[in-house]
TORKOL-4160 file (C-alpha; in steps of 0.2 Angstrom, whole numbers, padded with zeros to 4 digits, m for minus):
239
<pt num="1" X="0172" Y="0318" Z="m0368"/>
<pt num="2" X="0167" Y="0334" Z="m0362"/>
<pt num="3" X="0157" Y="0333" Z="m0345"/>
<pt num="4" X="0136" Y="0332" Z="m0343"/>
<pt num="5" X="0131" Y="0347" Z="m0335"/>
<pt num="6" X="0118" Y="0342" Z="m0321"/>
<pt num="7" X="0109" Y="0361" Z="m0316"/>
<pt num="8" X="0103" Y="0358" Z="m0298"/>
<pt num="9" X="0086" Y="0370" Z="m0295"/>
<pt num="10" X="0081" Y="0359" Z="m0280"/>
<pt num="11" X="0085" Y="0346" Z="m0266"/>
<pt num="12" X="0075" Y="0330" Z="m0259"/>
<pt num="13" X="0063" Y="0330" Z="m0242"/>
<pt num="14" X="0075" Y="0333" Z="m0228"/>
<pt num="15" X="0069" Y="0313" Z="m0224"/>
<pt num="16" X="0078" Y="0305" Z="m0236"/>
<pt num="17" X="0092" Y="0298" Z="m0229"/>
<pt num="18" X="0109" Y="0308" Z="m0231"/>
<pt num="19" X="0117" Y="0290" Z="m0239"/>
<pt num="20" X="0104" Y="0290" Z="m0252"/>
<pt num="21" X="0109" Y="0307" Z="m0259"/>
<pt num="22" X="0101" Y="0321" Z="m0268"/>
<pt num="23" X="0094" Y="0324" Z="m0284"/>
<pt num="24" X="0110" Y="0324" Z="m0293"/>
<pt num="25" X="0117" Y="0307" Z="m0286"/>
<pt num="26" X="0100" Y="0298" Z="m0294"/>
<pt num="27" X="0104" Y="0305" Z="m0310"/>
<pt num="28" X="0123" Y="0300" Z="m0311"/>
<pt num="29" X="0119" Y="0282" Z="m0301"/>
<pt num="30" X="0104" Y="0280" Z="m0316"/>
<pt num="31" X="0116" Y="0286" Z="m0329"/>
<pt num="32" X="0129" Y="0275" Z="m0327"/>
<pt num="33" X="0144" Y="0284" Z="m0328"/>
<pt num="34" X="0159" Y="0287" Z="m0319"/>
<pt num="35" X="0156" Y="0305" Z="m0308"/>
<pt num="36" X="0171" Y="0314" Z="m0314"/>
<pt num="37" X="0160" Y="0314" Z="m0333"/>
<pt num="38" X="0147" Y="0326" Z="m0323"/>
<pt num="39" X="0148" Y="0344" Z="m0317"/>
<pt num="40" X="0135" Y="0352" Z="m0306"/>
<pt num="41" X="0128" Y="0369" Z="m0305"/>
<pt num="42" X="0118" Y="0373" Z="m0292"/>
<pt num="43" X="0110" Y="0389" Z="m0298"/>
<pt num="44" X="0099" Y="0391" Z="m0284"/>
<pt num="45" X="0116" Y="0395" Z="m0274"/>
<pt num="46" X="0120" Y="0408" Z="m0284"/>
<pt num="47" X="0133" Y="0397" Z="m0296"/>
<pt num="48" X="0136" Y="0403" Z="m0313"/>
<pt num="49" X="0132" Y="0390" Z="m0328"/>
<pt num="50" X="0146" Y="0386" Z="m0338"/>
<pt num="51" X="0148" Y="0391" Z="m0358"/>
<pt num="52" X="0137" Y="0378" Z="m0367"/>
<pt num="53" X="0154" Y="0373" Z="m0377"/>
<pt num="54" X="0162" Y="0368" Z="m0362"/>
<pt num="55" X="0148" Y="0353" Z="m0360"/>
<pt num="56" X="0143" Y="0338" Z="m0367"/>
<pt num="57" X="0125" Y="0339" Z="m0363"/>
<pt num="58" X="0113" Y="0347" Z="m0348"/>
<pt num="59" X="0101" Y="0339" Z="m0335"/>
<pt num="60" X="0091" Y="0349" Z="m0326"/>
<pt num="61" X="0082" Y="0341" Z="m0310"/>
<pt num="62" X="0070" Y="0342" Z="m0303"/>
<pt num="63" X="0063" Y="0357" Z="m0286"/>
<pt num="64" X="0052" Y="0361" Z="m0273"/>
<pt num="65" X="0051" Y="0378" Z="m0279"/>
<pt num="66" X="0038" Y="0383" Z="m0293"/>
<pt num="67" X="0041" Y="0391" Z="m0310"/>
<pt num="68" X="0026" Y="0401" Z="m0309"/>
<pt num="69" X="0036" Y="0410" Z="m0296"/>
<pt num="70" X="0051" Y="0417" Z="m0306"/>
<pt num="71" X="0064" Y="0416" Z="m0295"/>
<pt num="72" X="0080" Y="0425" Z="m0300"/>
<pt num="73" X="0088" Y="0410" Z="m0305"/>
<pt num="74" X="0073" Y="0401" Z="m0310"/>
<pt num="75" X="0073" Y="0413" Z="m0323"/>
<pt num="76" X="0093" Y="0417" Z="m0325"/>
<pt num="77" X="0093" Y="0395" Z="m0332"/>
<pt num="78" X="0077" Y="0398" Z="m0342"/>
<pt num="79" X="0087" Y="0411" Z="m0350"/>
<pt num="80" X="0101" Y="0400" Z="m0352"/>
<pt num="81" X="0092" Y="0385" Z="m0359"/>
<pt num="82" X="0080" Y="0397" Z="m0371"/>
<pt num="83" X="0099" Y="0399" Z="m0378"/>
<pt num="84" X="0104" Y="0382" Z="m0379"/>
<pt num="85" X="0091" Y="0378" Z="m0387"/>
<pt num="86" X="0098" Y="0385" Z="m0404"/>
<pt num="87" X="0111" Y="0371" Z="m0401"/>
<pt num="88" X="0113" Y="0354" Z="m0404"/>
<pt num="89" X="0117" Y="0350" Z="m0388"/>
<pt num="90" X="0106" Y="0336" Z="m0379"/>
<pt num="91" X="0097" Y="0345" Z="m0364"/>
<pt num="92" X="0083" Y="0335" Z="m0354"/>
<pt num="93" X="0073" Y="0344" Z="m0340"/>
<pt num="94" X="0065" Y="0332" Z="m0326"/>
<pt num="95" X="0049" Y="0339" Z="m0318"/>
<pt num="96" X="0053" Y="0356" Z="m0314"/>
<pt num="97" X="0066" Y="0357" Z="m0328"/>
<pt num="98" X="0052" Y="0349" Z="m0338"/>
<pt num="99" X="0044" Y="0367" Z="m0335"/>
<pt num="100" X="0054" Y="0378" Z="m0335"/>
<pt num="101" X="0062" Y="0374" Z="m0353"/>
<pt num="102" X="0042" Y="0374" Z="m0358"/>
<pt num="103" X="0043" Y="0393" Z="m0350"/>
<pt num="104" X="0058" Y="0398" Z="m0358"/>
<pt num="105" X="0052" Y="0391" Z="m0374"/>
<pt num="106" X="0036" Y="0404" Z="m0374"/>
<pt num="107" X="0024" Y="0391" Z="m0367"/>
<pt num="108" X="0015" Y="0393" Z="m0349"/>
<pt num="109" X="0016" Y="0383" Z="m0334"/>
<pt num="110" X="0001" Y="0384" Z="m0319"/>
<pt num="111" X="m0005" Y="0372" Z="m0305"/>
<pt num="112" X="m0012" Y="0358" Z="m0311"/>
<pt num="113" X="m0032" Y="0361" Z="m0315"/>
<pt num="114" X="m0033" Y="0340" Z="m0306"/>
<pt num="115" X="m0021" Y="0346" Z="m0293"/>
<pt num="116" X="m0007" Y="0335" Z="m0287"/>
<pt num="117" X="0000" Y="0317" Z="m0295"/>
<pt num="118" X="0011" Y="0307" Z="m0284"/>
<pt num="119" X="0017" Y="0290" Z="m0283"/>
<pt num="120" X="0018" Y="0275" Z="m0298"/>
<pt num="121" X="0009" Y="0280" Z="m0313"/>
<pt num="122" X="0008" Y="0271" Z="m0329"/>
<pt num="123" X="0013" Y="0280" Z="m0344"/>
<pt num="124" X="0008" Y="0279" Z="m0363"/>
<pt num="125" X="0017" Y="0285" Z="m0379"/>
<pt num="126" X="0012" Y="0293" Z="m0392"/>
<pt num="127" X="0017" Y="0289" Z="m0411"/>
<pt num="128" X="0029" Y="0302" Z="m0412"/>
<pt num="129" X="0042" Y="0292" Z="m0403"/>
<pt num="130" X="0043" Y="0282" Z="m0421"/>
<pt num="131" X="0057" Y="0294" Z="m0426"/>
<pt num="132" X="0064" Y="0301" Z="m0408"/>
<pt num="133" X="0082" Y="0300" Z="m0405"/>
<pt num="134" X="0077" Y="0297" Z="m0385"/>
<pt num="135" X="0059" Y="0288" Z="m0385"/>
<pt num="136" X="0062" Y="0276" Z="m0400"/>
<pt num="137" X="0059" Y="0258" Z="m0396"/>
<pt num="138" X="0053" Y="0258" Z="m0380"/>
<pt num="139" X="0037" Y="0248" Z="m0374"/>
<pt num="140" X="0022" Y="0258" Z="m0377"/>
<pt num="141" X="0015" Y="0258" Z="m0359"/>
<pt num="142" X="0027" Y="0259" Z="m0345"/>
<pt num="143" X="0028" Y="0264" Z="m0326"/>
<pt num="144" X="0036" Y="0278" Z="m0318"/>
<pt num="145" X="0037" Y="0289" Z="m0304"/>
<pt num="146" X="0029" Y="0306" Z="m0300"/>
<pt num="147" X="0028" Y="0320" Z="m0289"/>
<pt num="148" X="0020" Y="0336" Z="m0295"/>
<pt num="149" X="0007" Y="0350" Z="m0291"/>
<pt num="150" X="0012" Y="0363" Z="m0308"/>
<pt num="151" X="0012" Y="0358" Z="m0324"/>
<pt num="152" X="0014" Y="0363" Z="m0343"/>
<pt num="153" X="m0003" Y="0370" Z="m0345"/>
<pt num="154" X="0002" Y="0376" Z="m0365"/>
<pt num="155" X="0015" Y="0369" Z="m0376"/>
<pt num="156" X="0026" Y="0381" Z="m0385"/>
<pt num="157" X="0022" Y="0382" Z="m0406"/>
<pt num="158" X="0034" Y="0368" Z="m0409"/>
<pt num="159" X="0034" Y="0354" Z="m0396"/>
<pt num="160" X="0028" Y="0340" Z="m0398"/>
<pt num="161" X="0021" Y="0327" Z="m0384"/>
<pt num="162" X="0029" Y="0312" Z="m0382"/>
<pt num="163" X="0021" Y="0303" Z="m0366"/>
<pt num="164" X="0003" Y="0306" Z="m0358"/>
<pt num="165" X="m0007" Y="0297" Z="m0348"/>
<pt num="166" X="m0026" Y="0303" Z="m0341"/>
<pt num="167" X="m0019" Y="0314" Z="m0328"/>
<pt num="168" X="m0005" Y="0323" Z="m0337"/>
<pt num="169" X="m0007" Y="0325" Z="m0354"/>
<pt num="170" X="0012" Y="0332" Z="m0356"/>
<pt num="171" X="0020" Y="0317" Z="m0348"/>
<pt num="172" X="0036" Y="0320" Z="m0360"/>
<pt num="173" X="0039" Y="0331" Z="m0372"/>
<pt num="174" X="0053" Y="0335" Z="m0386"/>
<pt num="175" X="0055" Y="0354" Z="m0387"/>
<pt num="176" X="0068" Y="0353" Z="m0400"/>
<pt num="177" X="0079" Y="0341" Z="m0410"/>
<pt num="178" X="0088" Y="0336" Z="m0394"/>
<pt num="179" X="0078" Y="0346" Z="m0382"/>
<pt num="180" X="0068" Y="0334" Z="m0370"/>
<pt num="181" X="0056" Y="0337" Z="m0356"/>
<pt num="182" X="0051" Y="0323" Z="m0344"/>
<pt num="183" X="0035" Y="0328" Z="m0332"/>
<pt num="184" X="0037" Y="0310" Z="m0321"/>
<pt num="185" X="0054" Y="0306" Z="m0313"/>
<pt num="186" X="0067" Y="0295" Z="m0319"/>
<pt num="187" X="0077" Y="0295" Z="m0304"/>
<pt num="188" X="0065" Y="0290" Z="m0292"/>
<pt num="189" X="0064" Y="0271" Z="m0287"/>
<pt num="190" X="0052" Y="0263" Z="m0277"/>
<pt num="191" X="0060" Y="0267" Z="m0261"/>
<pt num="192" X="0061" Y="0285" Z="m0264"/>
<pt num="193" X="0042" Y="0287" Z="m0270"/>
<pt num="194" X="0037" Y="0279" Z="m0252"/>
<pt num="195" X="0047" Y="0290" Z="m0245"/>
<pt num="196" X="0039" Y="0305" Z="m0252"/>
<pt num="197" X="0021" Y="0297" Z="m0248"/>
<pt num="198" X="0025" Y="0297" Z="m0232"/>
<pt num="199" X="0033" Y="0313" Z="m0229"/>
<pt num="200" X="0018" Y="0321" Z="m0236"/>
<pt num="201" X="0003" Y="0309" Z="m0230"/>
<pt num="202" X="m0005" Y="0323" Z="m0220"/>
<pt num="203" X="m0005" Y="0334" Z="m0233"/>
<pt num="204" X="m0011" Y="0320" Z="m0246"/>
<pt num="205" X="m0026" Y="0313" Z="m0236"/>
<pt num="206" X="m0031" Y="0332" Z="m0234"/>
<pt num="207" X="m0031" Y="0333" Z="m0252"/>
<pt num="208" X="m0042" Y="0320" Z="m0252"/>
<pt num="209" X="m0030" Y="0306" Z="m0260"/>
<pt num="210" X="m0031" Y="0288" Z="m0254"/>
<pt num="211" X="m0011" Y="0287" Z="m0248"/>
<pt num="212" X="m0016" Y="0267" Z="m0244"/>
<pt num="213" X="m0020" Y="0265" Z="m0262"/>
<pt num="214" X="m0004" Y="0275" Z="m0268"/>
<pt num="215" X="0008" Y="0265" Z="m0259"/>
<pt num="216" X="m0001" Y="0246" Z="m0266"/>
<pt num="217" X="0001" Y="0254" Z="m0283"/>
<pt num="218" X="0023" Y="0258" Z="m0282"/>
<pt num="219" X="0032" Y="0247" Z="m0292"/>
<pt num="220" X="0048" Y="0246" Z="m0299"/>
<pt num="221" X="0052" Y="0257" Z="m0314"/>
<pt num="222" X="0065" Y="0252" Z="m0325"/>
<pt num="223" X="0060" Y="0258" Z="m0342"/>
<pt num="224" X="0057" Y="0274" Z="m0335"/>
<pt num="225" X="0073" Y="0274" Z="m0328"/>
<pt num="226" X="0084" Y="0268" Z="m0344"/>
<pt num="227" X="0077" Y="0285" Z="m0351"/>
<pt num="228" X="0093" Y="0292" Z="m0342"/>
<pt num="229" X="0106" Y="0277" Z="m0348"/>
<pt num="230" X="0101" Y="0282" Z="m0366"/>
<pt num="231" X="0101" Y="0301" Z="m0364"/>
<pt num="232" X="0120" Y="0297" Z="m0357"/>
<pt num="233" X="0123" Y="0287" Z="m0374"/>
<pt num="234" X="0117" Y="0303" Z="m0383"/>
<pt num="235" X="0129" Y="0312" Z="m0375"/>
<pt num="236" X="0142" Y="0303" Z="m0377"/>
<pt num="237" X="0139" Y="0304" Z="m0395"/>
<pt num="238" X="0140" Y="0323" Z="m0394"/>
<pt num="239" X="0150" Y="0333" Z="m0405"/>
């Protein structure tokens, strides 16, 4: 099998603790396979993505940085992936890589008119998951975790939404045949999530949010997080 690309655009809050990991750990651990099956780029250091037939599949985490900023290498992967996207190969993008396939894809991304959504939130999905090759057969409601202050404010012409709930209306999305984008976070469990509530309490009680009421509501996640374990499965089964 041909390694899962992982593009690193970010890193976790300098509290999380150096055992737990970064971005790219979550996803492997969530993914269940050995580490030598993934390769990872990290594009904000400069590296140099590989030829798209050299991989299985592409994951593209999550970042503190914002897509409306269009950094160098922001745009360098957006470039990348608007390529890919011609392919077959399975490429999902978590939060920021959620965005920044919609702006390669011609579609816009902005702050969030609501502002910011953290911690657990419950997720519904759409009928279009009848047919999907990712979403299929997964409970209509379910919790997940999240962490965002810009979001996918147009759709390119042929995405479709997958996920929504009534603060994010682009919760997930499938930008192609095997092209997915996922707004919430995977990767996160509930240990993470509180971590990132406190980190930011200040900062979330002077935007008004009740950080009380966000840490009753964190709950464990496991649909959310078998999203990963069946992307792996589709990239296993990739030519």
């Amino acid at each position: 099998m041909k390694p899962i690309l992982i593009i690193k655009t970010g890193s976790t809050l300098k509290s999380v603790p150096s055992e737990r990991g970064d971005f790219e750990h979550w996803i492997i651990e969530a993914m269940r396979l050995p580490e030598t099956q993934f390769v990872v780029c990290n594009v904000m250091a400069g590296e140099l993505l590989p030829p798209p037939e050299q991989i299985s599949a592409i994951v593209i985490t999550g970042s503190g940085a914002m897509v409306t900023d269009r950094l160098a290498w922001s745009e360098y992967t957006g470039s990348y992936l608007r390529d890919v996207a011609h392919s077959t190969l399975p490429v999902l993008g978590i939060c920021y890589g959620h965005q920044l396939i919609a702006h390669a894809l011609g579609g816009v991304v902005d702050y969030h008119p609501k502002g910011r959504e953290i911690g657990t939130t419950e997720v519904r999905l759409t009928p279009a998951v009848a047919t999907d090759a990712l979403f299929a057969d997964l409970p209509d409601v379910f919790f997940a975790n999240a962490s965002h202050r810009q979001t996918v404010t147009r759709l390119p012409a042929t995405a479709e939404v997958l996920a929504a709930n009534d603060f994010e209306p682009h919760h997930a999305v499938r930008f192609g045949k095997t092209m997915w984008g996922v707004q919430f976070h995977p990767e996160f469990d509930s240990d993470i999530i509180l971590l990132y509530l406190a980190e930011r309490e200040n900062v979330l009680l002077d935007e008004g949010l009740n950080v009380t009421e966000l840490r009753a509501t964190v709950t464990r996640t496991p649909v959310a997080e078998s999203l990963l374990r069946r992307f792996a499965q589709l990239a296993i089964q990739s030519p």
